[in-house]
C-alpha positions in Angstrom: -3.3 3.2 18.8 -4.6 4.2 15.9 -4.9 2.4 12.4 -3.7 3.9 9.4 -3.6 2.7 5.4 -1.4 2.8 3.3 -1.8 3.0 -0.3 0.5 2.1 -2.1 1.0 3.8 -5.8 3.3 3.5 -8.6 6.0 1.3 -8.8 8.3 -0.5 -11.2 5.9 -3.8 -12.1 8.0 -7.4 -11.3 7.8 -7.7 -15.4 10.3 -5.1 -15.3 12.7 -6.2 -13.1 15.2 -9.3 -13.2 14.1 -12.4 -11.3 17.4 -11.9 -8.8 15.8 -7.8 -8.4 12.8 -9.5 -7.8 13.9 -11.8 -5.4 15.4 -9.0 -3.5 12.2 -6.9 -3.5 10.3 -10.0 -1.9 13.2 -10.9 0.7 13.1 -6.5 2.1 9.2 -7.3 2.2 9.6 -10.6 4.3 11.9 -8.4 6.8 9.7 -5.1 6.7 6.6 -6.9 7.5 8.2 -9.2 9.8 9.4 -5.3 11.8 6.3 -4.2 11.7 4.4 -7.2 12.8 7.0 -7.7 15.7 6.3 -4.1 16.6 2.8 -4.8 16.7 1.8 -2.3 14.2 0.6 -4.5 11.5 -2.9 -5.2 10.7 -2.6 -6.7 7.3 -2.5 -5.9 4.0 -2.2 -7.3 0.0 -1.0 -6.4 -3.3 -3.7 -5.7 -5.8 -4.7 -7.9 -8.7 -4.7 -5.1 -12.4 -7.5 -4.8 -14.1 -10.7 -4.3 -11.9 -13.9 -2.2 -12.4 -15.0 1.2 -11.5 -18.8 2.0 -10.8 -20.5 5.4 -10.4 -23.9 6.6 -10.7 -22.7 7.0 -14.5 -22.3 3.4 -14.5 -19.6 0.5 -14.8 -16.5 0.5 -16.6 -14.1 -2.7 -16.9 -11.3 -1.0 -15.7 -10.0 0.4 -12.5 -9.4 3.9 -12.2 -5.5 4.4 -13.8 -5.8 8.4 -14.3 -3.9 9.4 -10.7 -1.1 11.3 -11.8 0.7 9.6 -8.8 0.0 6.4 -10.5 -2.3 3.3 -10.1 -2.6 1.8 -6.5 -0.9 -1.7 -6.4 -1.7 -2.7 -3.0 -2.3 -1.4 0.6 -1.7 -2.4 4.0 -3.3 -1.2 7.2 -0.9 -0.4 10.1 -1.5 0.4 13.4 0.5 3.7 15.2 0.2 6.2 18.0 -0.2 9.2 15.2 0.0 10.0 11.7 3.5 11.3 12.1 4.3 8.1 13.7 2.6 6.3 10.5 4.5 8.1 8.3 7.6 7.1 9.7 6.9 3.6 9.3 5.8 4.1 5.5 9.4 5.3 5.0 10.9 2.0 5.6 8.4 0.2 3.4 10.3 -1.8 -0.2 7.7 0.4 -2.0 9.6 3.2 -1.8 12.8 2.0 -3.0 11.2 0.4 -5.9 10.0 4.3 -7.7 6.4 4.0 -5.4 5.5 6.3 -3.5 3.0 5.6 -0.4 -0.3 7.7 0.4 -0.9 7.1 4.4 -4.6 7.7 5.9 -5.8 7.7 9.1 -9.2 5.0 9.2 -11.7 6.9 10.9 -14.7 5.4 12.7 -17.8 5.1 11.2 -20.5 7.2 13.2 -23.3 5.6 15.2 -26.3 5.6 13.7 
């Protein structure tokens, strides 16, 4: 198998929500990472902490990069799956997408021998 990351954008924040929709939100995480850990397809994965810098040969500025106009990435997790296709069918179950997200899925290449 393969491994794939998922990014995942957007999002309504917790703030935003009541504590019972937040509740919810964490209780469909429990059971979709329990799936995919059962199915042996997870690897791991976290939410992201806001805020954060972004460095380029122009320099550093104190802020992560919040300009995608599919919105800011709020945490990833890296899956493992026979194909992208199959990836992307596994995205489509993720909480994420029922809370406005939407989730960018990448194959994780290799890195070449040197």
């Amino acid at each position: 198998m393969k491994e794939y990351l998922f990014l995942l954008r957007a999002g309504k924040p917790a703030s935003e929500k009541t504590e019972a929709e937040n509740k919810t939100e964490m209780q469909a995480w429990g059971a979709y990472m329990g799936k995919l850990a059962q199915g042996g397809n997870l690897v791991g994965g976290l939410p992201l902490i806001g805020g954060g810098k972004t460095v380029s040969a122009k320099g550093t500025t104190s802020e992560a990069v919040t300009s995608a106009k599919e919105g800011i990435i709020g945490g990833y997790l890296i899956i493992k799956a026979d194909s992208l296709d199959k990836a992307a069918e596994l995205a489509k179950g993720c909480p994420h997408i029922d809370n406005e997200g939407n989730i960018e899925v990448r194959e994780i290449g290799a890195m070449p021998a040197m």
